[in-house]
C-alpha positions in Angstrom: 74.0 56.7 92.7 76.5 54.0 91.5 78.8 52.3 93.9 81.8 54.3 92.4 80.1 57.6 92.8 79.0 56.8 96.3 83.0 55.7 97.1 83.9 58.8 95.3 81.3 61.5 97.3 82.6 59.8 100.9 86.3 60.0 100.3 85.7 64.0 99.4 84.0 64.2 102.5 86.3 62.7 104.3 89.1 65.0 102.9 87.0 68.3 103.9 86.5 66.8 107.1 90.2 66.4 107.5 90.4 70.1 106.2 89.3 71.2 109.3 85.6 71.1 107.9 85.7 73.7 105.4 82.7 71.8 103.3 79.3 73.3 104.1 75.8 72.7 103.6 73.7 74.8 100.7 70.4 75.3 100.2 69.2 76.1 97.0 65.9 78.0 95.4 66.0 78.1 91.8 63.7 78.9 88.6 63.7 77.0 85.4 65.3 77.0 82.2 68.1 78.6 81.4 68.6 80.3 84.7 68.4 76.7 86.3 71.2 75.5 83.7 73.4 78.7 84.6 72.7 77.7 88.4 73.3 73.7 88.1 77.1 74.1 86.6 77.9 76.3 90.0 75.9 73.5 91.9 78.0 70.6 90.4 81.1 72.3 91.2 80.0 72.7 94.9 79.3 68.8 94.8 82.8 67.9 93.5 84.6 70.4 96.3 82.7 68.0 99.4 79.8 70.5 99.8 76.1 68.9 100.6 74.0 70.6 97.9 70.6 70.3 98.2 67.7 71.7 95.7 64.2 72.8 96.7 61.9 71.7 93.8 58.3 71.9 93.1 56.5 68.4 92.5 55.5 70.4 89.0 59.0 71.7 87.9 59.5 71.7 84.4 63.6 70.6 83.9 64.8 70.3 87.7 64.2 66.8 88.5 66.1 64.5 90.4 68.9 62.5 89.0 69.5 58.9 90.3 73.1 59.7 89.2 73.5 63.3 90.8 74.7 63.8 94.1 72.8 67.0 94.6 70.0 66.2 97.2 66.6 67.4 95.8 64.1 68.2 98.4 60.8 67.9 96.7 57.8 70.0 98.0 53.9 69.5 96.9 52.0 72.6 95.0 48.5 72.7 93.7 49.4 72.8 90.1 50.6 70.0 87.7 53.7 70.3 85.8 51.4 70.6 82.6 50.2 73.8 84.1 53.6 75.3 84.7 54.2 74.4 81.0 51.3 76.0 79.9 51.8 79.5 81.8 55.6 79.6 80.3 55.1 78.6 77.2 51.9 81.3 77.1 54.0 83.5 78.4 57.0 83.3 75.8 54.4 83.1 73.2 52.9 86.3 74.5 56.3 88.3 74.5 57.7 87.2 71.5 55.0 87.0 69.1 52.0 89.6 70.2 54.0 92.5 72.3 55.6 94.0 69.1 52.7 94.6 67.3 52.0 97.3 70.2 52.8 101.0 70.9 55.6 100.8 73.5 53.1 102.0 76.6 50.8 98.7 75.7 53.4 97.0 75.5 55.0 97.4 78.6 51.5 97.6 79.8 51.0 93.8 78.7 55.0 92.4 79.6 54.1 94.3 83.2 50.8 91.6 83.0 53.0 89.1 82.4 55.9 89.4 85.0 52.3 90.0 87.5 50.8 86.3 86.8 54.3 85.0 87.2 54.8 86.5 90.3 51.4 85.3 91.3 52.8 81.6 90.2 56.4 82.0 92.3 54.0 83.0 95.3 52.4 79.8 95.4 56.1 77.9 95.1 56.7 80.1 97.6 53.8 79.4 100.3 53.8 75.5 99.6 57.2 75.4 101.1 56.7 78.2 103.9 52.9 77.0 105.2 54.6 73.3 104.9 55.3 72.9 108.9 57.3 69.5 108.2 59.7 70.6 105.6 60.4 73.8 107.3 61.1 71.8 110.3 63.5 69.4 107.8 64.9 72.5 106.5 65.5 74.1 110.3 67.2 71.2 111.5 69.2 70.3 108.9 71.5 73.8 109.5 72.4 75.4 106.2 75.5 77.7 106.0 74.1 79.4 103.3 70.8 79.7 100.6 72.2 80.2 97.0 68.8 81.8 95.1 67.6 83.1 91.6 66.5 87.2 92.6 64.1 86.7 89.9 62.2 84.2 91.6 61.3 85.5 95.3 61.7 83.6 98.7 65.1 83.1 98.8 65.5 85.8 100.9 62.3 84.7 102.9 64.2 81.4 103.6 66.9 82.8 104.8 65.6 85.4 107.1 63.1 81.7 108.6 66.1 79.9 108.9 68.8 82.1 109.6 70.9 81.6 107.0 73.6 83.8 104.6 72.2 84.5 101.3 73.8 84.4 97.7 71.8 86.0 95.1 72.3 84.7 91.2 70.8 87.1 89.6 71.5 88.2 84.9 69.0 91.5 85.6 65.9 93.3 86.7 63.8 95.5 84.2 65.5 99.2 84.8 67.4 97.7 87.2 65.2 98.0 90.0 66.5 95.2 92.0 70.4 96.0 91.8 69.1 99.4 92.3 67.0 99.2 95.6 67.5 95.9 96.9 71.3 95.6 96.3 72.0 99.4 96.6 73.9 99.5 93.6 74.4 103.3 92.0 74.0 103.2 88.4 73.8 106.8 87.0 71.1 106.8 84.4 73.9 109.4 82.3 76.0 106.5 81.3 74.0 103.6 82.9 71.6 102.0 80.1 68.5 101.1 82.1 67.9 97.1 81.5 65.4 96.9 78.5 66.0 100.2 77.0 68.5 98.7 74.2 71.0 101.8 74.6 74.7 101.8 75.1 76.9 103.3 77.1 77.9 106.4 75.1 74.3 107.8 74.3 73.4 110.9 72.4 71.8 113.6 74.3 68.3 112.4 73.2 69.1 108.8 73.7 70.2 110.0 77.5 66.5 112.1 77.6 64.8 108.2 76.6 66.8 106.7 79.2 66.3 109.2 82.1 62.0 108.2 81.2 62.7 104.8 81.0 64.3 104.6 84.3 61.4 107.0 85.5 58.7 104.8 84.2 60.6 101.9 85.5 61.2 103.0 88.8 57.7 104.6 89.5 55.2 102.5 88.0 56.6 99.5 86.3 56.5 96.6 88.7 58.3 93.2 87.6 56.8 91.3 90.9 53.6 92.2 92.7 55.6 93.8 95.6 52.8 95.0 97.8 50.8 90.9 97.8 55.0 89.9 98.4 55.7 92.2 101.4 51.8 91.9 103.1 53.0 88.0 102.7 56.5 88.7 103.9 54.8 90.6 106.8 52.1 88.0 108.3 55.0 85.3 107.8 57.2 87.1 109.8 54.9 89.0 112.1 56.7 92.2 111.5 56.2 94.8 108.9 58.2 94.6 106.1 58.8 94.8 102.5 60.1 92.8 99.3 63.1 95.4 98.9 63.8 95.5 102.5 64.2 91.7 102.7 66.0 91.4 99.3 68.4 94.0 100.4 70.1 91.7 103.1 71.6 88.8 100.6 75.5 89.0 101.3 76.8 88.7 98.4 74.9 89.2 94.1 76.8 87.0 91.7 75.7 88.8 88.5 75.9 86.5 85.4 77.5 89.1 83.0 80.7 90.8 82.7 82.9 93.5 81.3 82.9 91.7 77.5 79.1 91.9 77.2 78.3 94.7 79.9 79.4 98.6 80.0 81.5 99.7 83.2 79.8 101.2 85.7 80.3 101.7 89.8 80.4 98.5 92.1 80.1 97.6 95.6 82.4 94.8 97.4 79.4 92.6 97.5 78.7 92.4 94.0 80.7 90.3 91.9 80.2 89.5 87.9 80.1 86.1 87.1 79.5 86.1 83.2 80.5 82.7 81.0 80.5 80.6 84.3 79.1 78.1 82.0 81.0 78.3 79.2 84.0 75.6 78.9 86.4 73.8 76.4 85.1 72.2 73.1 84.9 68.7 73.6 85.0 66.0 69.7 81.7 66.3 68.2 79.5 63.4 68.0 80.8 61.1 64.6 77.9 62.3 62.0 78.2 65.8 62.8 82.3 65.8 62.5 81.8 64.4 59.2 79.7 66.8 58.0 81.9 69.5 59.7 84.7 68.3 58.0 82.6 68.3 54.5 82.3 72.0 54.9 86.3 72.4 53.5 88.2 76.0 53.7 84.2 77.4 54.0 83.6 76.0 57.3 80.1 76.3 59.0 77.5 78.7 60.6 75.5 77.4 63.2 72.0 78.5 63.4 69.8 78.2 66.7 67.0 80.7 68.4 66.9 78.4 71.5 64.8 75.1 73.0 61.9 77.9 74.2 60.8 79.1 70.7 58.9 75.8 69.0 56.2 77.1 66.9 58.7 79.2 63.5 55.9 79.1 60.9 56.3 77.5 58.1 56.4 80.8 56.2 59.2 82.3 58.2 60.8 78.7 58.4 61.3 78.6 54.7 62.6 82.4 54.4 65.5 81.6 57.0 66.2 78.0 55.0 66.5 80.4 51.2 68.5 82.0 52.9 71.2 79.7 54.5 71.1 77.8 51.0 72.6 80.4 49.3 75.6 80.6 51.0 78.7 78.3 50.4 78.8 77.5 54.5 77.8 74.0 55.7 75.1 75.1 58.2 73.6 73.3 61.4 70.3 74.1 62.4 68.4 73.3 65.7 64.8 72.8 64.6 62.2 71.0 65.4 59.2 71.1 63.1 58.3 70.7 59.5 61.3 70.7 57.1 61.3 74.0 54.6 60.9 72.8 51.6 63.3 75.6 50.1 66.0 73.1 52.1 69.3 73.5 50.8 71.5 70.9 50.6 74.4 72.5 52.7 71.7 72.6 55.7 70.9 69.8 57.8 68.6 70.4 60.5 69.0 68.6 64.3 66.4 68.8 67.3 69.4 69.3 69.4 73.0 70.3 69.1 75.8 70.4 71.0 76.0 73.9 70.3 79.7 75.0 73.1 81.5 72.1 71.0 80.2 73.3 67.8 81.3 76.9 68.5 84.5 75.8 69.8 85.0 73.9 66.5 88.0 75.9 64.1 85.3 75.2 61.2 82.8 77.4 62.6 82.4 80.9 61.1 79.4 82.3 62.3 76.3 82.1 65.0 73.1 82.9 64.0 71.4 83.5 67.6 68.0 84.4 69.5 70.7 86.6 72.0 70.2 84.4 75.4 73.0 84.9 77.7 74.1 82.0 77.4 74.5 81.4 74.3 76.0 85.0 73.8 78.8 84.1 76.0 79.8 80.4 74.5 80.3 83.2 71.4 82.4 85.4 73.4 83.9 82.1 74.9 85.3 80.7 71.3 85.3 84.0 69.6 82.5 83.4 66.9 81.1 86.4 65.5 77.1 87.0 65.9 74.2 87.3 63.1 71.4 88.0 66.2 67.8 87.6 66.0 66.4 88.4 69.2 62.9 87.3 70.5 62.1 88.3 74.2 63.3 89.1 77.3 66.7 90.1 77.9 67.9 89.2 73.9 67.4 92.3 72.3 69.6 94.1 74.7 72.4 91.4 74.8 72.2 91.6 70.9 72.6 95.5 71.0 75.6 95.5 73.2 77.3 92.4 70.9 76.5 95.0 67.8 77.7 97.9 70.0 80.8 96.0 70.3 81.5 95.0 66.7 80.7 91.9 66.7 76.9 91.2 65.8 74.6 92.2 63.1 71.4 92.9 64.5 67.8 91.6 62.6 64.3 92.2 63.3 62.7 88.5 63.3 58.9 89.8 62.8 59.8 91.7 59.3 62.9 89.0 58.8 63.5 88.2 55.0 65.2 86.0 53.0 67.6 89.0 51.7 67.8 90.3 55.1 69.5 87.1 56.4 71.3 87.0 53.7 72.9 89.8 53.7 73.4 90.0 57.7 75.3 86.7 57.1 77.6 87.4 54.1 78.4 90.7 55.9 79.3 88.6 58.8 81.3 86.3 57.2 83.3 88.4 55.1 84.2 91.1 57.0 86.9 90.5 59.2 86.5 93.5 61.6 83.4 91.1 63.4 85.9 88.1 63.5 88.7 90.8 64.9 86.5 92.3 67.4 84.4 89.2 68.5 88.2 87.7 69.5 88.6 91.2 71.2 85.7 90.1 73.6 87.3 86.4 73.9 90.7 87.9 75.3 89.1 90.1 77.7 87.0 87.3 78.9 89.4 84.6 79.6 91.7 87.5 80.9 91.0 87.0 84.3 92.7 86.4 87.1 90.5 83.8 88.6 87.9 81.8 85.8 84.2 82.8 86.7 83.0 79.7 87.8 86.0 79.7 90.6 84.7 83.3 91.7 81.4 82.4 91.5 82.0 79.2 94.0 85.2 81.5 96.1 82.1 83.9 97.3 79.8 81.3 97.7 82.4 79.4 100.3 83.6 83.2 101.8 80.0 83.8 102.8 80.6 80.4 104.5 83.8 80.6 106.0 82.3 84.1 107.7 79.1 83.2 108.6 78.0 86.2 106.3 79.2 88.8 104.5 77.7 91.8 106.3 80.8 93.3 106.7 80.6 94.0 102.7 77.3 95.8 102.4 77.2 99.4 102.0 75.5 101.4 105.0 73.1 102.6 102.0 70.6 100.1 103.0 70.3 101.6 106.8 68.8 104.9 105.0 66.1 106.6 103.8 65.5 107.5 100.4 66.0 111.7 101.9 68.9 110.6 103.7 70.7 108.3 101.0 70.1 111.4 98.3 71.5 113.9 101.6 67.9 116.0 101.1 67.8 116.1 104.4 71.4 118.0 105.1 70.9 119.8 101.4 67.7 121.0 103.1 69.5 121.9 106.7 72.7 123.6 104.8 69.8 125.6 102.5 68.0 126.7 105.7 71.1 128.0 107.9 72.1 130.0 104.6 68.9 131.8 104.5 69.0 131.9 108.1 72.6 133.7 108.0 70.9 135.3 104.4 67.7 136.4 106.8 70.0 137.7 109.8 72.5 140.0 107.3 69.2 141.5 105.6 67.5 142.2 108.9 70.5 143.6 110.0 70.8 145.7 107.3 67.6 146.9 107.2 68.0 148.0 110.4 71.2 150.1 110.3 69.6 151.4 107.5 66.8 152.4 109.4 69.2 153.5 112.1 70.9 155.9 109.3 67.2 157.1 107.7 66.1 158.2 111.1 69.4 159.8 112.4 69.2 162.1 109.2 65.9 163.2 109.5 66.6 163.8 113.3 69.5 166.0 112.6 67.4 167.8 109.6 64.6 168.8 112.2 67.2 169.8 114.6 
């Protein structure tokens, strides 16, 4: 850290200790990629209000790294395994789900993405006990008195952290498959009638067969799809603590769930007080472009430019499909930017240049840009939503194909499949796009609602972060739900009492008239004999 930056950090620590101390100390446990990007923005915001931020990182993380230059505090732990093998086991995995899972019936392949979320549970575990089992840093961590753990759900031991150490917790959580997290852990009621389960692709207005496919997706989700290995995590949870317990039980006392959507890209549905929705934190002002790329901006004239990229996790586009998608963009009168990184197509057009990396918010806050061919990742989704570009979506994996659906639900995406993609297909997805205004009119819909807020969500996301540390918890905000029993939250067990004293009453008014019926039978045969 420079000498400025140093001056800088001390005289807004001074000032929050002259505020009667309302900076804290945060403890972090992330994950990597994008959800570490989403997380770092709310992390530098905590550093520039006086807060001590500091990061628990593996000695083999893959992009959190310390930064001579930051002044978050990384706290960096030993595991068995190199970074190479973290590379290997995500990049497998992303491989896995985007190119081999389609080519299944929809049983194997939720069969093989439930083998997938298993070995990367198995892989967070081991993050997990290296910092646990490691008596030093846990002694660090104890003494150094957090007011409160900010964690990725996805990515267990957050929770396990804050239980050790006493701490509040703040979940950052996008989604669980069928929302079983939100769900269970966070106790939020999400009525499968309205409610699209997480994965299932549907909307919110569903026909009565669309509502029969989400009722068994949320029944196979719920009873035998696991995303983590939650017996192995709650035996582990136990012998830590020396109590029984279980994953849900210790998930289900974070204060507060920042939930990195919102009402532009999600469907309503109920909420607690302790859920907020935090969608676009990330997303911010176009700054000038970079000198070569506003010059070939500007060269685009009254057609402007599309900007094409399917993310920094997909690497290996064959060269088949990389020359369908490069036909494709030649034959339209847009100047496109692509973000590519391998062989150049050799059916290239001259209105395409292609970049390893692009600075993809500024380009879609640029008044040039038309259109945003996209793989669907949050993120990205809601820099769209952000500037108000309209969306040509090609989903790959994980939670894409439902953030394309809901962007196509909306009016403002066309949807394409990227295993049977062709070069008319694009083509067609983009003129369509392009010159139909209703995308442009409803993907500026979206933009209004999102920055029609009355606090931005990068401010909410840090206000609850900061409440939970102003109270010492947010306890006050969680829903008595998570004191009861599955019978007891569902009222089975007063349905059941209510159904017994009516056939009691039922059985009581029957005896009794049995009996005065017996009463009458035998007083008319005694007066016959007499």
């Amino acid at each position: 850290m420079s000498m400025t930056q140093t001056s800088v950090f001390l005289l807004i620590q001074l000032i929050c200790y002259f505020r009667l101390g309302t900076c804290g100390k945060v403890l972090v446990w992330p994950t990597e990629y994008s959800h570490w990007m989403n997380m770092k923005v709310i992390l530098d915001e905590l550093v520039q209000r006086g807060h001590e931020v500091t990061v628990l990182t593996s000695s083999a993380s893959i992009l959190i790294e310390p930064n001579n230059d930051s002044s978050i505090n990384f706290e960096i732990y030993p595991v068995s395994l190199s970074k190479k093998d973290f590379e290997y086991y995500f990049g497998k995995w992303v491989t896995e789900w985007t190119y081999d899972l389609h080519e299944h019936s929809i049983w194997t392949h939720y069969s093989k993405l439930q083998k997938i979320f298993s070995e990367y549970s198995d892989l967070v575990e081991i993050l997990c006990k290296s910092v646990v089992w490691n008596k030093s840093l846990m002694k660090k961590l104890r003494g150094s008195k957090f007011d409160v753990i900010l964690a990725d759900a996805v990515g267990p031991c957050g929770e396990l952290l804050a239980e050790l150490l006493k701490t509040p917790l703040v979940y950052s959580l996008r989604f669980f498959p069928g929302y079983q997290c939100e769900k269970y852990s966070g106790g939020l009621p999400l009525p499968p009638s309205y409610v699209p389960v997480a994965l299932s692709e549907l909307s919110d207005h569903m026909t009565f067969m669309e509502r029969v496919k989400n009722m068994l997706y949320l029944l196979y989700f719920d009873f035998w799809f696991q995303t983590l290995n939650e017996k192995t995590w709650s035996q582990f949870y136990s012998d830590v603590l020396g109590r029984p317990t279980t994953l849900t039980e210790m998930m289900g006392k974070a204060d507060i769930w920042l939930i990195r959507t919102y009402w532009d890209l999600g469907f309503p549905h109920p909420l607690l007080p302790n859920f907020d929705f935090v969608g676009g934190l990330h997303c911010k002002p176009a700054k000038p472009l970079p000198k070569e790329i506003e010059e070939f901006v500007q060269s685009s004239g009254e057609h402007g430019v599309v900007v094409f990229s399917l993310g920094s996790m997909v690497k290996n586009m064959t060269e088949e499909k990389a020359n369908i998608v490069a036909s494709a963009l030649a034959q339209i009168p847009q100047k496109v930017l692509w973000r590519f990184d391998g062989k150049k197509p050799d059916t290239l057009g001259s209105n395409t240049r292609l970049y390893k990396w692009i600075p993809q918010n500024d380009l879609l806050g640029h008044p040039k840009t038309k259109a945003f061919v996209a793989h669907g990742g949050t993120n990205g989704i809601y820099e769209a939503i952000y500037h108000g570009v309209p969306i040509v979506g090609i989903p790959l994996f994980a939670d894409q194909p439902d953030n394309i659906n809901r962007m196509v639900a909306k009016g403002a995406a066309v949807r394409l499949n990227f295993y049977t993609l062709s070069t008319t297909d694009l083509l067609t997805a983009l003129r369509t796009v392009l010159n139909d205004p209703s995308y442009k009119e409803n993907v500026m819909r979206l933009s209004r609602i999102h920055h029609d807020q009355p606090m931005k969500p990068l401010d909410r996301a840090v206000f609850w972060i900061e409440y939970v540390m102003r109270n010492k918890g947010a306890k006050h905000l969680r829903v008595a739900a998570h004191d009861l029993t599955w019978v007891q939250y569902h009222s089975l067990d007063v349905i059941g009492f209510l159904l017994a004293c009516v056939a009691a009453v039922v059985f009581i008014i029957a005896k009794c008239c049995l009996f005065c019926c017996h009463k009458t039978v035998s007083m008319g045969i005694k007066k016959k004999k007499e």
